[in-house]
C-alpha positions as a Markdown table, in Angstrom:
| # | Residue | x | y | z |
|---|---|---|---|---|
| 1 | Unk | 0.2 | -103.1 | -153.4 |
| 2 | Unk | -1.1 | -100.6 | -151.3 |
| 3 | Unk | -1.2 | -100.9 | -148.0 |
| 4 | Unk | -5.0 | -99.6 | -147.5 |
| 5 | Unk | -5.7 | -103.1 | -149.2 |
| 6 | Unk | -4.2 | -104.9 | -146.5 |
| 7 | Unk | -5.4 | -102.9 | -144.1 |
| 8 | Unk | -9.1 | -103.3 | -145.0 |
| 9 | Unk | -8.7 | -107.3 | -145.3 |
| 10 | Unk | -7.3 | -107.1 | -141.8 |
| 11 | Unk | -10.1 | -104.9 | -140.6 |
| 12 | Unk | -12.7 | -107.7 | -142.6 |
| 13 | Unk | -10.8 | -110.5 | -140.6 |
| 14 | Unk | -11.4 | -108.7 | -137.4 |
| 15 | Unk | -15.2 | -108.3 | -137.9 |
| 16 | Unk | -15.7 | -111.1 | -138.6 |
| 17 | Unk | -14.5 | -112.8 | -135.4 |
| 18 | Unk | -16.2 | -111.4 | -131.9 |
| 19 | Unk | -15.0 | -109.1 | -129.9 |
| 20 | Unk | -13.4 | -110.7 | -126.9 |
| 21 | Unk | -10.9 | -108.8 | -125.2 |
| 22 | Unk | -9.6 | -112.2 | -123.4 |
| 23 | Unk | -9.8 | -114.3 | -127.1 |
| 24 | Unk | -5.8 | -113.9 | -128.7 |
| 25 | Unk | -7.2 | -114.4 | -132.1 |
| 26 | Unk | -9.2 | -110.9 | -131.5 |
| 27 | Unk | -6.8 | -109.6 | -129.4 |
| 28 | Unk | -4.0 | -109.8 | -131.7 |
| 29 | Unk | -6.0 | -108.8 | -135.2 |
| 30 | Unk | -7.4 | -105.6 | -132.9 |
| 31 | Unk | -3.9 | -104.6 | -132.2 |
| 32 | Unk | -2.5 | -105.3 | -135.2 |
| 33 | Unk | -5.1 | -103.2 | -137.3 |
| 34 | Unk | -4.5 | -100.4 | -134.7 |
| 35 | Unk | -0.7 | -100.6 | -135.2 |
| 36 | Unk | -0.5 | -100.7 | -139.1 |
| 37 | Unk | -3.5 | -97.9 | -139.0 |
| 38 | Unk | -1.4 | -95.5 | -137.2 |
| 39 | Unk | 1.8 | -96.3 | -139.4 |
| 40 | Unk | 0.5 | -96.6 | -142.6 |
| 41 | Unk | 3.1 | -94.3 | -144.2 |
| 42 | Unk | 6.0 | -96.4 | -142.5 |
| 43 | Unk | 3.7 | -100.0 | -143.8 |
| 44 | Unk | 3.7 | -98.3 | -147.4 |
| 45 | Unk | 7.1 | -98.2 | -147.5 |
| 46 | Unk | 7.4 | -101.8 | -146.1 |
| 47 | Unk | 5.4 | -102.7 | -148.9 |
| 48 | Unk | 7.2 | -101.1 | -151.6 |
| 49 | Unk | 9.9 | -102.1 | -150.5 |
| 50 | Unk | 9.2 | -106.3 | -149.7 |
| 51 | Unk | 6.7 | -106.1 | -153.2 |
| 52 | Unk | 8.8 | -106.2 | -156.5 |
| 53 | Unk | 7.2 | -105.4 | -160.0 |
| 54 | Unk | 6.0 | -109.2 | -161.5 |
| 55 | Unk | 5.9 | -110.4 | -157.9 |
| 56 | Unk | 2.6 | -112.7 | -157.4 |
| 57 | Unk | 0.2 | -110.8 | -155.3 |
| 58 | Unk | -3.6 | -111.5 | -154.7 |
């Protein structure tokens, strides 16, 4: 799985909610995308680490 993946269905979940600084849905998909975005190397690895060959993903 590749971590781009996630990271653009993250970024689609966060569109499609307004933005609302004082909302914690919003709030916490904003900083979330921003956190993964900036550690994307570090999420990879996460990923290949958690994801196993044959394991169900979407």
């Amino acid at each position: 799985m590749k971590a781009e993946t996630l990271l653009a269905e993250l970024n689609r979940l966060r569109a499609d909610i307004d933005e609302d600084p004082t909302d914690l849905e919003w709030f916490t998909l904003h900083h979330v995308f921003c956190f993964v975005s900036y550690n994307m190397g570090q999420f990879q690895e996460y990923l290949d680490e958690s994801i196993k060959p044959g394991d169900p993903v979407p």
